[in-house]
C-alpha positions in Angstrom: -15.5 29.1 -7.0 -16.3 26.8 -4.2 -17.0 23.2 -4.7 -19.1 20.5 -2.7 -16.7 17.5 -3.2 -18.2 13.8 -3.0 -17.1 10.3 -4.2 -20.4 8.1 -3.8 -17.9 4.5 -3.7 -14.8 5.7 -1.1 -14.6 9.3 0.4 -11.2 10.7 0.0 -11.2 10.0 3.7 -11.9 6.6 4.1 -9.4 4.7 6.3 -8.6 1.9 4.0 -6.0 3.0 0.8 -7.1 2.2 -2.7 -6.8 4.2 -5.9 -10.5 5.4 -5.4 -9.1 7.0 -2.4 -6.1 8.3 -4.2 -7.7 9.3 -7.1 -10.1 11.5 -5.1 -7.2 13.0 -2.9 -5.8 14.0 -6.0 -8.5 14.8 -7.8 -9.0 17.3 -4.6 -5.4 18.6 -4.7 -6.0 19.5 -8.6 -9.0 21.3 -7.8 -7.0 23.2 -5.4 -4.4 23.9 -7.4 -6.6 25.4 -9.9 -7.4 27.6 -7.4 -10.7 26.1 -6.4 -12.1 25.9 -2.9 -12.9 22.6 -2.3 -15.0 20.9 0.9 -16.2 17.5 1.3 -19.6 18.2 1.2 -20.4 13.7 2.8 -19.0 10.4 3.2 -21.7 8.8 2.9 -21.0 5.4 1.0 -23.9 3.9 -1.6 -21.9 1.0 -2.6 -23.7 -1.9 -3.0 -20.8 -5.0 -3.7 -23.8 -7.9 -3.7 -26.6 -6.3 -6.2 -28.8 -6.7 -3.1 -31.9 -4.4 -4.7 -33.6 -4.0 -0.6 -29.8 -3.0 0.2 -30.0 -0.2 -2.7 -33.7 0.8 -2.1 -32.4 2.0 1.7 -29.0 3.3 0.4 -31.3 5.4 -1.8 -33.8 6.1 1.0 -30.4 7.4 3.5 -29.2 9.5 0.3 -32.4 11.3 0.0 -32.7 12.5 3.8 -28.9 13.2 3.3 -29.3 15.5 0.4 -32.4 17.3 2.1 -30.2 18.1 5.0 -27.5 19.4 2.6 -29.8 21.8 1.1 -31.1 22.9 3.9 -27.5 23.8 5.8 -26.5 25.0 2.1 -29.2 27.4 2.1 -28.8 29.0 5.4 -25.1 28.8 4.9 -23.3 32.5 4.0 -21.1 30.5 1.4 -23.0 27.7 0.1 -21.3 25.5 -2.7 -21.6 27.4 -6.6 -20.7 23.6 -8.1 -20.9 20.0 -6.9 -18.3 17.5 -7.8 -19.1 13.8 -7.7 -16.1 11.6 -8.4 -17.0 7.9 -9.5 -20.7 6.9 -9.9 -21.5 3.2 -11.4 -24.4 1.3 -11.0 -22.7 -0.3 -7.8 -21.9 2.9 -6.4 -24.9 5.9 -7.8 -24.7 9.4 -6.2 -28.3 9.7 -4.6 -26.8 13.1 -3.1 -25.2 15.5 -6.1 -28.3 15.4 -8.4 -30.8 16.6 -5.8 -28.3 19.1 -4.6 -27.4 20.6 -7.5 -30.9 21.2 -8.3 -32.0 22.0 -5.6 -29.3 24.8 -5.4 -29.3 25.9 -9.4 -25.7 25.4 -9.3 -23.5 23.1 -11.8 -23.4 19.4 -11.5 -19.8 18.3 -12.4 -18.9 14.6 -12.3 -15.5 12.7 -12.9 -15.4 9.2 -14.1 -18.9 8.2 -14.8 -19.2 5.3 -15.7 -22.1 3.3 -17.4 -22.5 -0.7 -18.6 -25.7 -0.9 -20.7 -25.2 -4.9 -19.8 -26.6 -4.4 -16.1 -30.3 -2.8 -16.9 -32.8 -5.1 -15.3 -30.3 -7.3 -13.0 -29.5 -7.1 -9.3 -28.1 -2.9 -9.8 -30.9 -2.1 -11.5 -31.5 0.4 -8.9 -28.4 1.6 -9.2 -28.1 1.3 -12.9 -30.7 3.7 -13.6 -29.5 6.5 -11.3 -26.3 6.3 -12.4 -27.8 7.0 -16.3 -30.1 9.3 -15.0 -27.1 11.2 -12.7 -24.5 11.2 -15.9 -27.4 12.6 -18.1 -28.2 15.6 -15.7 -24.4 16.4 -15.1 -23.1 19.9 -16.5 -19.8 18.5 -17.5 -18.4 14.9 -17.3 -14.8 14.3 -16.7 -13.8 10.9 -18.4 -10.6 9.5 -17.7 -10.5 7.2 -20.0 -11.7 6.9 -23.2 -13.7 3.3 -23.1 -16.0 5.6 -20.6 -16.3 8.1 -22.7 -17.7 6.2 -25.7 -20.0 4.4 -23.1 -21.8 7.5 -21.7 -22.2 9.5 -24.7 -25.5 8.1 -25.9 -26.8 9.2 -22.3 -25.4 13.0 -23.6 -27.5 15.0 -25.6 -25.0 17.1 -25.8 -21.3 15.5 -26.4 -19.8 18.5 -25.8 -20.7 17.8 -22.3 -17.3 15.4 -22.4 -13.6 16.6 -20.8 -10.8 14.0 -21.6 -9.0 14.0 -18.2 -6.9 11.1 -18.8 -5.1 9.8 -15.2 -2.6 11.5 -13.1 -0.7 11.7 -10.4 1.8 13.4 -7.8 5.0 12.6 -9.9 7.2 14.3 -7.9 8.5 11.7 -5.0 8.7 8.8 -7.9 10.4 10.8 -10.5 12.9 12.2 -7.3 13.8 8.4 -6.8 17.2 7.0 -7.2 17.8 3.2 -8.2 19.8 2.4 -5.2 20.2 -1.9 -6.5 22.7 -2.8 -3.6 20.2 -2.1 -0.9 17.4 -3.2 -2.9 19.1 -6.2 -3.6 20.1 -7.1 0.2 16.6 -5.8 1.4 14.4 -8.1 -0.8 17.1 -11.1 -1.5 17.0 -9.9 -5.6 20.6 -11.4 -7.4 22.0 -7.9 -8.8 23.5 -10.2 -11.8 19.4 -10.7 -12.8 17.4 -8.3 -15.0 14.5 -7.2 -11.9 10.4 -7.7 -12.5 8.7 -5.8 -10.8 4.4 -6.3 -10.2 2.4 -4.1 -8.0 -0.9 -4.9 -6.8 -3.5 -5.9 -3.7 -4.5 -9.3 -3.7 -7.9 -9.8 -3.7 -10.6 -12.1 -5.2 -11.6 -10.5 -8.8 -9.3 -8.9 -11.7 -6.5 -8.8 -9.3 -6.9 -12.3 -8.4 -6.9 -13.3 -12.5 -4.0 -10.8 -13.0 -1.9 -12.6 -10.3 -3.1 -16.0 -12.0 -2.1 -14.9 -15.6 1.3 -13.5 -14.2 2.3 -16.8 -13.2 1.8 -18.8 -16.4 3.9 -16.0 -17.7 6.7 -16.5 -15.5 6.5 -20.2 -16.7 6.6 -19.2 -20.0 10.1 -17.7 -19.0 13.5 -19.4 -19.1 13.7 -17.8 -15.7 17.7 -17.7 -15.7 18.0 -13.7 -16.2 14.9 -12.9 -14.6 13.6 -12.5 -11.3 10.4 -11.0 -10.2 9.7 -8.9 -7.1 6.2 -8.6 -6.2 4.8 -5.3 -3.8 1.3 -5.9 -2.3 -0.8 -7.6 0.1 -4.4 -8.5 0.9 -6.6 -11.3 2.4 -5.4 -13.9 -0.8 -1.6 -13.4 -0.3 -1.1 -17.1 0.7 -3.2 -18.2 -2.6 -1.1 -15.3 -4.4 2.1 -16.9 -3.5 1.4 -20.3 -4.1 0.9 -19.0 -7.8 4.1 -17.7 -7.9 6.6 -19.8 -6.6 10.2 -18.8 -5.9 9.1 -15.0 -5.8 10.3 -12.3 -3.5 7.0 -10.8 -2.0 8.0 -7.3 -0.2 3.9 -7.0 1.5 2.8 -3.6 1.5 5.5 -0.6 1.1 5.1 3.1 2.2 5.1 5.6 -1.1 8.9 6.5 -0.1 10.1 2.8 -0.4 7.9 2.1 -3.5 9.1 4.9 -5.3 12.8 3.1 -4.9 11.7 -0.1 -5.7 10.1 1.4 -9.1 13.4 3.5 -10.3 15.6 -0.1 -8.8 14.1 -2.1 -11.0 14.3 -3.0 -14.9 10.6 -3.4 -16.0 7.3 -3.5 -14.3 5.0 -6.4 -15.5 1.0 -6.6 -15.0 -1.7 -8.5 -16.9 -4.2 -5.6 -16.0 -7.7 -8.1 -16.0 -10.4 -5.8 -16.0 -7.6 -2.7 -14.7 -10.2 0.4 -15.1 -6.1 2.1 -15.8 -4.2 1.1 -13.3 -2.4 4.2 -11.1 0.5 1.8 -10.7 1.4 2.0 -14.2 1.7 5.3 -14.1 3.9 4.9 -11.0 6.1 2.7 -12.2 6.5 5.2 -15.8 7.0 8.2 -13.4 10.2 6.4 -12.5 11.7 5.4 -15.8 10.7 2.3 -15.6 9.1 0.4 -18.8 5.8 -1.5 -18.4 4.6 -4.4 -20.2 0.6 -4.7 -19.8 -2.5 -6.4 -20.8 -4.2 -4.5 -23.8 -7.7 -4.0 -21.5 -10.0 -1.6 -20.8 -8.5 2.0 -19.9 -4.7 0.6 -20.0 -3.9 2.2 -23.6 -5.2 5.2 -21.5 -2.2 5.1 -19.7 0.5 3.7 -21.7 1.8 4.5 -24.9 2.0 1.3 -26.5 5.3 0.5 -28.6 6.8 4.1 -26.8 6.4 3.8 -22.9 5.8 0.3 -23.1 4.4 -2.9 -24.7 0.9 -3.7 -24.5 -0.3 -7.3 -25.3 -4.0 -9.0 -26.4 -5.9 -9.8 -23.2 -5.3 -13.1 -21.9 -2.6 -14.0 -24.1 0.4 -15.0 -21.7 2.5 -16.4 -24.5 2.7 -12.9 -26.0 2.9 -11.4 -22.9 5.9 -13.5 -21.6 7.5 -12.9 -25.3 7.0 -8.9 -24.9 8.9 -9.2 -21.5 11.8 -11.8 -22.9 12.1 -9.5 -25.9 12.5 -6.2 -23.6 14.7 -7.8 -22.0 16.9 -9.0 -23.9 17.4 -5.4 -26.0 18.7 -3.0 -23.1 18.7 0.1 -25.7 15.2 -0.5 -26.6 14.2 -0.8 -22.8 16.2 2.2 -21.5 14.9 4.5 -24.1 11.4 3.4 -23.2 11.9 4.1 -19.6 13.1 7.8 -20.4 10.5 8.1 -22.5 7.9 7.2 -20.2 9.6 9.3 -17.6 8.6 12.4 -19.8 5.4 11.5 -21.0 4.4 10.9 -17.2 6.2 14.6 -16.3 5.2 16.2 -19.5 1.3 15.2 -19.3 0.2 13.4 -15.8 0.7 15.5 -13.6 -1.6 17.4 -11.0 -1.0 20.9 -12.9 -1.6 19.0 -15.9 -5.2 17.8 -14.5 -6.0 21.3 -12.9 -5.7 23.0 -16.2 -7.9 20.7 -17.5 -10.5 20.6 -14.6 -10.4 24.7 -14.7 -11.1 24.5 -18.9 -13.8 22.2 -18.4 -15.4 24.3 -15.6 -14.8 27.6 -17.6 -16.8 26.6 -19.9 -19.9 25.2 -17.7 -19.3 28.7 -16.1 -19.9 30.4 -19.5 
């Protein structure tokens, strides 16, 4: 079958890396690897950040003369698309293209992580609220990674069938392939080998990552600090602010996938807050590598780690459980080791791309049928 690809709030070939990219690279590769033929069928970009409603009337305006031309080239085309594939529509980010396409061609309209907050109807995304409902009630099959989203869209369904669970994934292989190396690490990024090793991955940017940094150091307060020390991985425009929250901290900037996956198996747990973390692809990372994760309870995290097996999850916003589920980890090495192995198979045994493409090719089966 070949698919029109499209991801209304980054293209899979936008220049600047976040995990919207990645997750529509991979979501690409599973595609592919369900033996799919997939094109990038635009890049066009309808996110709106500011709720600017003349901003969204023209975004809708450009999408509409986009889709036209798609139809057009589709129809004179020898191969045209027999699905489209929207990744990630919101009310900040609606697909004005894969709708009108799909119609216009008779052809399925698939979409992965819809998402829809009943809160926004009649503010500044209005626009964009309503085409997102009206997009994730037309769609053929919805692919929910998580399952806060799925219990949001349904009443748009009239059909829940229309659902896949396609929980979060990822390339495993480089991070699972990664060997703890501590010496180096340890002269690389100044870390005391005789201290248990944080580790907290994330850019730094105003919003939830901002609050996460924020929450992360009243934890570290909260610790004795004399067995701990915490290497952070990251970068962004707030990095001086993000510093001066965390004094004392080793902050690595941005790594390469090869140097992170190190870092991952080096260290002895991995520690985020997770405000407002949709899942959070670093968890999985850091899992992939053996390594334990203590989170914030929020959103899609539960999604992603197996609370009281992989990991520890604690209430949102609460720092003095949070600090106690690290202190308590690590202080029992047994408990923490057998976590990491056991998130090291739950990533192997059920995130993986092959994982995701035999879900992807059940869920299109069935539209198929």
């Amino acid at each position: 079958m070949r698919i029109a690809f499209y991801a209304p709030l980054k293209a899979p070939t936008h220049p600047t890396p976040s995990g919207d990219r990645r997750m529509a690279r991979l979501l690409q590769a599973a595609l592919a690897a369900g033996g799919y033929q997939v094109t990038l069928a635009a890049d066009f970009r309808s996110f709106d950040r500011d709720g600017d409603p003349a901003r969204q009337r023209r975004l809708k305006a450009e999408g509409a003369a986009i889709a036209a031309d798609l139809v057009a080239g589709y129809r004179a085309s020898a191969t045209p698309p027999e699905a489209w594939f929207t990744y990630h529509l919101y009310h900040k980010a609606p697909d004005w293209l894969g709708p009108a396409v799909a119609a216009a061609l008779s052809i399925p309209y698939l979409v992965a992580e819809p998402s829809f907050a009943p809160k926004r109807a009649g503010g500044p995304w209005d626009i964009g609220h309503r085409a997102a409902a009206a997009a994730i009630a037309a769609a053929d099959r919805l692919f929910c990674l998580t399952r806060l989203d799925m219990a949001c869209v349904a009443p748009l369904l009239p059909d829940a069938g229309r659902m896949t669970f396609l929980p979060p994934f990822l390339d495993a292989t480089p991070f699972a392939a990664a060997r703890p190396e501590r010496d180096a690490l340890a002269a690389r990024f100044r870390l005391d080998p005789d201290k248990r090793w944080l580790l907290a991955v994330g850019m730094m940017r105003p919003g939830d990552k901002q609050r996460s940094f924020q929450r992360l150091g009243e934890a570290m307060t909260r610790l004795d600090g004399g067995d701990a020390q915490l290497l952070v991985v990251g970068d962004g425009e707030l990095r001086a602010e993000v510093e001066a929250m965390l004094p004392g901290v080793y902050f690595a900037g941005a790594l390469p996938a090869a140097d992170l996956a190190r870092v991952y198996a080096g260290c002895d747990l991995y520690v985020w807050p997770a405000v407002g973390e949709a899942y959070g692809m670093a968890l999985l990372e850091a899992q992939a590598a053996g390594l334990p994760v203590v989170a914030g309870n929020e959103r899609g995290v539960p999604d992603v780690v197996r609370d009281g097996e992989t990991g520890l999850l604690t209430p949102p916003g609460d720092m003095a459980a949070f600090a106690g589920a690290i202190a308590g980890l690590l202080g029992d090495d047994d408990r923490r080791r057998a976590m990491g192995r056991a998130a090291a198979a739950f990533v192997r045994g059920e995130r993986t791309v092959a994982a995701a493409a035999a879900r992807l090719d059940a869920g299109l089966r069935a539209v198929a049928r």
